[in-house]
C-alpha positions in Angstrom: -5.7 12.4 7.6 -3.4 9.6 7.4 -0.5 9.4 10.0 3.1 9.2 8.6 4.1 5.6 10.6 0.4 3.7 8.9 1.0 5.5 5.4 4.5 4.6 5.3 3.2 0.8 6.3 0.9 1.3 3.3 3.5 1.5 1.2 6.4 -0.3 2.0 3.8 -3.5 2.7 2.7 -2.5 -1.6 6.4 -2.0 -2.2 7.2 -5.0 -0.9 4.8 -7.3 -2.7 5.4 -5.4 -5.8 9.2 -6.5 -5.6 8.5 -9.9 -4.6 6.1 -10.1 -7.0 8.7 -9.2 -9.9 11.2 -11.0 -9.0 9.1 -14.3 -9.3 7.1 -13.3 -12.4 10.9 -12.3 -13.7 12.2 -15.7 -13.1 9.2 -17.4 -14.7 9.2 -15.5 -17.9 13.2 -16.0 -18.1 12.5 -19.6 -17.9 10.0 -19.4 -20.9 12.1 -17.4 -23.1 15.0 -20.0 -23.1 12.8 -22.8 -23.3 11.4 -20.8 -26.5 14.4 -19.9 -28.0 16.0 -23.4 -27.1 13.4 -24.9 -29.0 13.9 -22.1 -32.2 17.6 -21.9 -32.3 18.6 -25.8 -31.6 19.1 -26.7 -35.2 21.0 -23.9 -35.8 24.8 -25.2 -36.5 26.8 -23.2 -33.6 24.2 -23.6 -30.9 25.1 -22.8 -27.7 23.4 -23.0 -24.3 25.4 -20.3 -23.0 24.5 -18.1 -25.9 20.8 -18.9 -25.8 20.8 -18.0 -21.9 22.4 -14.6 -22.9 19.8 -13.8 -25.4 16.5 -14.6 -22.7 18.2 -12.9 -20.3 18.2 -9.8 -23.1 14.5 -10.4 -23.8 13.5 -10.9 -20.6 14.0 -7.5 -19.3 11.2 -5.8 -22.5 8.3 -8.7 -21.5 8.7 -7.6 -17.6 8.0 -3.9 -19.3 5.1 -5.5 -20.8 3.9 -6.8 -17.5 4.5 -3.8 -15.4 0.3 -3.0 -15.2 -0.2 -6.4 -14.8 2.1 -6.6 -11.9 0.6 -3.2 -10.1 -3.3 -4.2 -10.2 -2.0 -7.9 -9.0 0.1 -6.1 -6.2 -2.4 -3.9 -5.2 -5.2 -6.5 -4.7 -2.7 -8.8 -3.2 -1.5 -6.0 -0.6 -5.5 -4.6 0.0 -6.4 -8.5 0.3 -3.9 -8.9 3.0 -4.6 -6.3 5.0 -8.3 -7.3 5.3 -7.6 -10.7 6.1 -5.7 -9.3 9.2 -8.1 -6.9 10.0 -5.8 -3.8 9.3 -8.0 -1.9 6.9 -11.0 -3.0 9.4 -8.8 -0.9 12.5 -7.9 2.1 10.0 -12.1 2.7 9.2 -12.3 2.4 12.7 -9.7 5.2 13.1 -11.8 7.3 11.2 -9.6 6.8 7.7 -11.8 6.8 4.6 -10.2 4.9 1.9 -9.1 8.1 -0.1 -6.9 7.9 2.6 -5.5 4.4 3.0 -5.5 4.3 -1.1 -2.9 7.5 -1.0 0.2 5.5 -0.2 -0.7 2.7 -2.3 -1.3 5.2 -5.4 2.3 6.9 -4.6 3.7 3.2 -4.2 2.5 2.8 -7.3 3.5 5.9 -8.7 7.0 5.0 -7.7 7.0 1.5 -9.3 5.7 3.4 -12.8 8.5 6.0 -12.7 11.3 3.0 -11.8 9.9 1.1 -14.6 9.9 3.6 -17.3 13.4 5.4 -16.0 15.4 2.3 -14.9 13.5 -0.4 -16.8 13.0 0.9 -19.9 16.4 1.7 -21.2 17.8 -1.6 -19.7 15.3 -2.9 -21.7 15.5 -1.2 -24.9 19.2 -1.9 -24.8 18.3 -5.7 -24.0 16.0 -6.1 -26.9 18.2 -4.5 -29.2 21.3 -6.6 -28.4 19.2 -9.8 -27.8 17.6 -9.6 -31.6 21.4 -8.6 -33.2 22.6 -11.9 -31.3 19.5 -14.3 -32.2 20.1 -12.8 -36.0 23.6 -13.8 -35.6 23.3 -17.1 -34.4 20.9 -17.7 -37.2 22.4 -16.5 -40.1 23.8 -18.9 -42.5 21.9 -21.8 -40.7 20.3 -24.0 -42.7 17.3 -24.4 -41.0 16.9 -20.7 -40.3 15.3 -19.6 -43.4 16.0 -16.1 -43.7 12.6 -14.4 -43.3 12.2 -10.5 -42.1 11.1 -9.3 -38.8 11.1 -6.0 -40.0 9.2 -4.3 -42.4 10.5 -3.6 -45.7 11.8 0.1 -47.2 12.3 0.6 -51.0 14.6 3.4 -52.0 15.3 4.6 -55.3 18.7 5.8 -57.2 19.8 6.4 -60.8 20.0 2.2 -60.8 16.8 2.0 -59.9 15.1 0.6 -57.3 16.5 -1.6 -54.4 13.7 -3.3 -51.4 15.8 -3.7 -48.5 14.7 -5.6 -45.1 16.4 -6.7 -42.2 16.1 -8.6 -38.6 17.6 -5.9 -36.7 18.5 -2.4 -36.6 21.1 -1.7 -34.5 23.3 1.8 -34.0 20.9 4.3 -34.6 19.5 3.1 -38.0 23.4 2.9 -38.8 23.5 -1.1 -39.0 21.7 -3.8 -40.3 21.8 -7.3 -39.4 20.9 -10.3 -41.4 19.9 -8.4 -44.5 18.3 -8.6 -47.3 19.0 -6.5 -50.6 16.8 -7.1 -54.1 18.0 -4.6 -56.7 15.5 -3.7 -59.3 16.5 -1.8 -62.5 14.8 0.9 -64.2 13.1 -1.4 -66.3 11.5 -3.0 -63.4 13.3 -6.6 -63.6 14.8 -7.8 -61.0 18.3 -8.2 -61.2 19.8 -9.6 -58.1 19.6 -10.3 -54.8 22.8 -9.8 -52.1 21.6 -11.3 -48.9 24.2 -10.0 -46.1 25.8 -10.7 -42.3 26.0 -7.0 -41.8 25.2 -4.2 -43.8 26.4 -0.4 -42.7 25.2 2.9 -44.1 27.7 4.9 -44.9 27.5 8.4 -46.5 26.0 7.8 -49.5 26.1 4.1 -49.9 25.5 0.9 -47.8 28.8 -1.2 -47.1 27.3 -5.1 -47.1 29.9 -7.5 -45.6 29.6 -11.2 -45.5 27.6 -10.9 -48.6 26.2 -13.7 -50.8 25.0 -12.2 -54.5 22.5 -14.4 -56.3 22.0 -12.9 -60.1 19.4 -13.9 -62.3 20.3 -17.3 -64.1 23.3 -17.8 -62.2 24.9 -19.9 -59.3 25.0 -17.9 -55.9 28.2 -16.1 -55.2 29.9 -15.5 -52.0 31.8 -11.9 -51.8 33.4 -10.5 -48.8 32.2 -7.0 -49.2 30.0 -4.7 -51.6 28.7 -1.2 -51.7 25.2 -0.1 -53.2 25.0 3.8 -53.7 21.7 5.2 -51.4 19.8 8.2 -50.5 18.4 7.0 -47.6 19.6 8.4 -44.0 19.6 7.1 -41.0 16.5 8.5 -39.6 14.6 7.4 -41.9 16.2 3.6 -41.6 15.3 3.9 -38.1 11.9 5.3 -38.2 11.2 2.5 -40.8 12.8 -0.6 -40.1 13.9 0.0 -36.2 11.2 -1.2 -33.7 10.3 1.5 -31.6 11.1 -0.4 -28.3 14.4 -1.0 -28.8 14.5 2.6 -28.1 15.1 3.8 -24.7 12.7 7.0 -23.4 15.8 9.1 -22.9 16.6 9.1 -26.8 13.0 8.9 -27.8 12.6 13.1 -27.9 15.3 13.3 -30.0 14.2 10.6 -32.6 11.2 12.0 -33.0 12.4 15.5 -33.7 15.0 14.6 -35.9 12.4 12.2 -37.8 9.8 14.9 -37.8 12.7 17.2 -39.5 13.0 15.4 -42.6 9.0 15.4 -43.2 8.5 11.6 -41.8 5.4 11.2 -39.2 7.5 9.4 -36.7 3.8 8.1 -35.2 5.4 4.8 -33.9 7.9 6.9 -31.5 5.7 9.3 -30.7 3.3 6.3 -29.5 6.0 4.4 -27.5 7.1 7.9 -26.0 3.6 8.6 -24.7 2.5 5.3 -23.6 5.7 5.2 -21.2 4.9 9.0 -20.3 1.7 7.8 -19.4 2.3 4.4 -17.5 2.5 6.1 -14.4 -0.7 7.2 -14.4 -1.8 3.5 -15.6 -0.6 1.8 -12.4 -2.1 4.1 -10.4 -5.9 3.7 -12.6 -4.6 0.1 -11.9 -4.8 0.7 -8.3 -8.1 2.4 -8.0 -9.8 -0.8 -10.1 -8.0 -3.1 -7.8 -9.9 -1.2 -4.9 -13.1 -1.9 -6.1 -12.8 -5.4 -5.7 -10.3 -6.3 -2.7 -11.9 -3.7 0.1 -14.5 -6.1 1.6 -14.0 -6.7 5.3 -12.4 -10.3 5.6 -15.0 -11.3 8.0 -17.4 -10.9 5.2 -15.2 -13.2 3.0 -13.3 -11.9 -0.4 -15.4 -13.7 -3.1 -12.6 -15.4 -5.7 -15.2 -14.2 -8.4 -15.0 -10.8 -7.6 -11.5 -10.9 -7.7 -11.1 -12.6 -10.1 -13.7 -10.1 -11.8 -10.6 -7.1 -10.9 -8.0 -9.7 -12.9 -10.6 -9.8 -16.0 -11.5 -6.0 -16.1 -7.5 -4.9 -15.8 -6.9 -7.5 -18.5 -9.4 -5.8 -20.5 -8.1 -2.1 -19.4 -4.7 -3.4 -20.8 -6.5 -5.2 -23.7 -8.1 -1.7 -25.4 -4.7 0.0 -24.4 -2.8 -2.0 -26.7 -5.8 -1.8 -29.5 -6.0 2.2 -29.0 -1.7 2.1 -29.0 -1.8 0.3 -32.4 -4.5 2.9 -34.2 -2.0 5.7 -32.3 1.0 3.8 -34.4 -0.8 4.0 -37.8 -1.7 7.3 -37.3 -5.4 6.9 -37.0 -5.9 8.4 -33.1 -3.0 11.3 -32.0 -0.5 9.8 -30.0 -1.0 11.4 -27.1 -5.1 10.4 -27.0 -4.3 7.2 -27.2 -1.8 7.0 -24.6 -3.6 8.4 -22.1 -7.4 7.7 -23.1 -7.7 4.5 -21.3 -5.6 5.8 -18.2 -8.4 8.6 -18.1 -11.7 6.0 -18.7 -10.1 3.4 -16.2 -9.4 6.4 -13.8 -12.8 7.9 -14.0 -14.5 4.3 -13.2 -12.2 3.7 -10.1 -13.0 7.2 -9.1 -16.9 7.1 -9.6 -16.9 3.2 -7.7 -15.5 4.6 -4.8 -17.1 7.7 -4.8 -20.5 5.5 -4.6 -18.8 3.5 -2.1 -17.5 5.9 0.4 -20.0 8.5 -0.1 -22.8 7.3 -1.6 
């Protein structure tokens, strides 16, 4: 069995790369976003540079999310590499340690990294995300150049007027808030009959408040009103299931938005998805691990072949490629959530598994 003082060495030395290792891929993709959203926002008419670095450093936090598996297979062939370059791993076999044991504290390093990332991470991200798109919307509204296309998807609701198709670029409050949005009223005739494209729109009991508004009837010039209400029976779950992307949402709050979604008949399948997948990601980084062994345990006398690694790299990106695919049938509700969270984490976990199984045991 592995001694305390070598396992603890295990991990701190994965640890340690890990954090190294997020910190620089942090900075690089914080570099990207602003040079991204420099480039999309410059024509806007109040552009600021101190805005823009506000918003990246909002968006950074969900893409870092999105690299966390990335981050632990990199980490754990970087750390396994090192230690066979300085002949560590060659001193533990030597010592009688199989690599069931020398893998154990990189597989609880990793463990820790996947529980940091989905209980500190996450909602800093969420919150980032949520912000960052409210203050991008802002910044573009009423811009010329902006145009005023949806990042959302649309929702249609219908009342004793008839028929109103309302979109928006974000949702902020709990389904409570629109920004930038977008209302066309259709009557019971089916003609449409206006258009009020607003700064803000808040739903109320019974109604949505639109403020900043600018009405544009049929025939006639566009008019500029300061406020408006437009009577609804929507509520706010069902704004938020719809409209509200699911990882603005932090896993804390996620439980409850799918239960109170579920209790008004809607499938909730996007939540239930993100839920899962961050329930699961634990269990990812540590399939992530076990892949990364089976390319970076070669004695460095015998020389780590770049293919081979390189090889690792290609097979996580592919592990992470079929996680996303499997995530977005879970969304639509083709595959239960909870399958397709954790179906790759099982089929990348049973290849690791069976590898070194062959390897250490024949």
């Amino acid at each position: 069995m592995i001694g305390f003082t070598l396992g603890r060495y295990f991990f701190m030395r994965y640890l340690s790369i890990t954090m190294w290792m997020f910190i620089g891929l942090s900075a690089l993709i914080f570099i990207v976003v602003f040079t991204e959203l420099a480039d999309r926002l410059g024509g806007v008419t109040d552009y600021s540079v101190t805005a823009t670095l506000a918003i990246a450093a909002m968006q950074t936090p969900i893409l870092m999310q999105q690299s966390v598996p990335f981050i632990g297979l990199v980490s754990a062939i970087a750390t396994l590499v090192a230690l066979n370059r300085r002949y560590e791993l060659v001193v533990t076999r030597a010592a009688g340690i199989s690599a069931w044991q020398f893998l154990l504290p990189l597989c609880a390093g990793s463990l820790v990294f996947g529980l940091a990332a989905i209980l500190i991470l996450n909602p800093i991200a969420a919150g980032g995300l949520e912000q960052g798109e409210a203050l991008e919307a802002s910044a573009r509204a009423g811009s010329a150049g902006s145009g005023n296309e949806q990042s959302s998807p649309w929702i249609k609701q219908r009342t004793a007027e008839g028929e109103t198709i309302i979109g928006s670029r974000a949702v902020l409050d709990q389904g409570m808030e629109l920004v930038d949005a977008s209302f066309l009223r259709i009557d019971t005739d089916g003609t449409l009959v206006e258009r009020i494209d607003a700064r803000s729109a808040y739903l109320r009991q019974g109604h949505w408040e639109l403020v900043g508004a600018n009405r544009i009837l049929a025939g006639e010039a566009p008019e500029a009103i300061e406020s408006v209400r437009i009577d609804t029976n929507l509520t706010p779950e069902f704004v938020m299931e719809r409209l509200a992307n699911p990882e603005t949402i932090s896993i804390y709050d996620l439980p409850r938005k799918i239960a109170a979604a579920r209790s008004f008949g809607l499938n909730a399948n996007a939540f239930a998805m993100q839920f899962h997948s961050l329930i699961a990601l634990p269990a990812l980084l540590i399939a992530m691990t076990l892949i990364a062994a089976t390319v970076s345990m070669r004695f460095a006398r015998m020389g780590q072949s770049v293919s081979i690694i390189l090889g690792g790299i290609l097979a996580g990106f592919l592990l992470y490629v079929v996680t996303v695919l499997v995530q977005a049938f879970g969304s639509a509700g083709f595959v239960p959530p909870v399958a397709a969270a954790w179906f790759p984490v099982l089929v990348a976990s049973f290849i690791g598994v069976t590898f070194l199984l062959y390897k250490e045991d024949g």
